[in-house]
Each structure stands twice: as structure tokens, then as C-alpha cells.
C-alpha positions as CSV (number, residue, x, y, z in Angstrom):
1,X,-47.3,-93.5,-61.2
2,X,-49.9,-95.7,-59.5
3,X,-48.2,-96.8,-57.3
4,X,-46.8,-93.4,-56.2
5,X,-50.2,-92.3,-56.2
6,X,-51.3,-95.0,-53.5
7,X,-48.5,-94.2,-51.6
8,X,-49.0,-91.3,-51.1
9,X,-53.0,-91.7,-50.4
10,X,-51.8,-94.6,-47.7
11,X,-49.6,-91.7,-46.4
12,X,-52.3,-89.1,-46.0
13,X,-54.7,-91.3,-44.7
14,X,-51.9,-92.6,-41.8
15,X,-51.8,-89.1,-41.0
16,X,-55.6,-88.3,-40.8
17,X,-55.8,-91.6,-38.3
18,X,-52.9,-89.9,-36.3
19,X,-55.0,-86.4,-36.1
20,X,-58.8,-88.0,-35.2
21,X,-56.6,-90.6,-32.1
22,X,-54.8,-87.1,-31.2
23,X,-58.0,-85.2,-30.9
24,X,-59.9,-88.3,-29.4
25,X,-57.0,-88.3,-27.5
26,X,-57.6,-84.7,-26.4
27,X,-61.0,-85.4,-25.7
28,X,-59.8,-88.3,-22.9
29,X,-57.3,-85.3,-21.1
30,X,-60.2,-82.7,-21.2
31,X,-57.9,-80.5,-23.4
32,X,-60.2,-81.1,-26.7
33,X,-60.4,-77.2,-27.7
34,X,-57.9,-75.7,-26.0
35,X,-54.8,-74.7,-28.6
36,X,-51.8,-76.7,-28.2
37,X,-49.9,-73.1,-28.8
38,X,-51.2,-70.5,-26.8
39,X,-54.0,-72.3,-24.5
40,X,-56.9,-70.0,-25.8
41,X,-60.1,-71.5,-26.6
42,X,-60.6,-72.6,-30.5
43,X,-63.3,-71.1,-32.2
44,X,-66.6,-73.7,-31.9
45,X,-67.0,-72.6,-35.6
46,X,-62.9,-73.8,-36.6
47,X,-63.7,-77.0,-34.7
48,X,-66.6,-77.5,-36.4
49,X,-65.2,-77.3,-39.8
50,X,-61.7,-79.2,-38.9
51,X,-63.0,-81.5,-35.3
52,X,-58.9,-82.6,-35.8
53,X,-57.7,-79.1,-35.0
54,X,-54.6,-78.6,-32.5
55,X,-54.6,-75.1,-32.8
56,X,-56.1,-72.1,-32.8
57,X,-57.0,-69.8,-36.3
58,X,-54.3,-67.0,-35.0
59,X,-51.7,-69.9,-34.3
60,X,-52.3,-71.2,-37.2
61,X,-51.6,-68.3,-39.5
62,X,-48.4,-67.6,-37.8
63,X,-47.3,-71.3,-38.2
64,X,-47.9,-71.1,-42.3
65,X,-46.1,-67.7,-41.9
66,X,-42.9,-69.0,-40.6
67,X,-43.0,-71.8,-43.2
């Protein structure tokens, strides 16, 4: 079960690193706030809350829709 446990952790983490270089990355291209979807602005208040955002709060919804 530990071990599982830090796996897992290990795994979320990875994929934290991989959102902040993506938005840092974003930053670089001068597309940081701009959704990766539909190209409308994100809501300064979304970024705020989640800097690691790719897309906007509309966008969003319709991606956990489809899921």
C-alpha cells in the first residue's frame, strides 16, 4: 500500500512539473492566457486560482462533459 501510495504521489507530482514548464512555457510564446481550445482570453480570476491553466472555464466544462 505504501508503496502504491508513493507512486502514485511521484506520478501526480511529474504531472504538476509537466503543467508549471507548459505554462512557463506559454509564457516564453506570449500565449500564457489564451485557451489552448478556442483562443479566448482566460478569466484573470481562473488564472489566478489555477496559474497552470490551458483552458478556458467554458472549455473546460465541455471537456469533463464528454468524459
Amino acid at each position: 500500500f505504501d508503496r502504491e501510495q508513493a507512486l502514485s504521489i511521484a506520478n501526480n507530482i511529474r504531472d504538476l512539473i509537466g503543467q508549471v514548464d507548459r505554462a512557463l512555457a506559454r509564457m516564453d510564446e506570449g500565449t500564457y492566457g489564451a485557451c489552448e481550445r478556442c483562443g479566448r482570453p482566460i478569466d484573470p480570476i481562473r488564472l489566478r486560482a489555477l496559474p497552470r491553466t490551458l483552458l478556458c472555464a467554458e472549455c473546460k466544462r465541455r471537456e469533463e462533459r464528454a468524459r
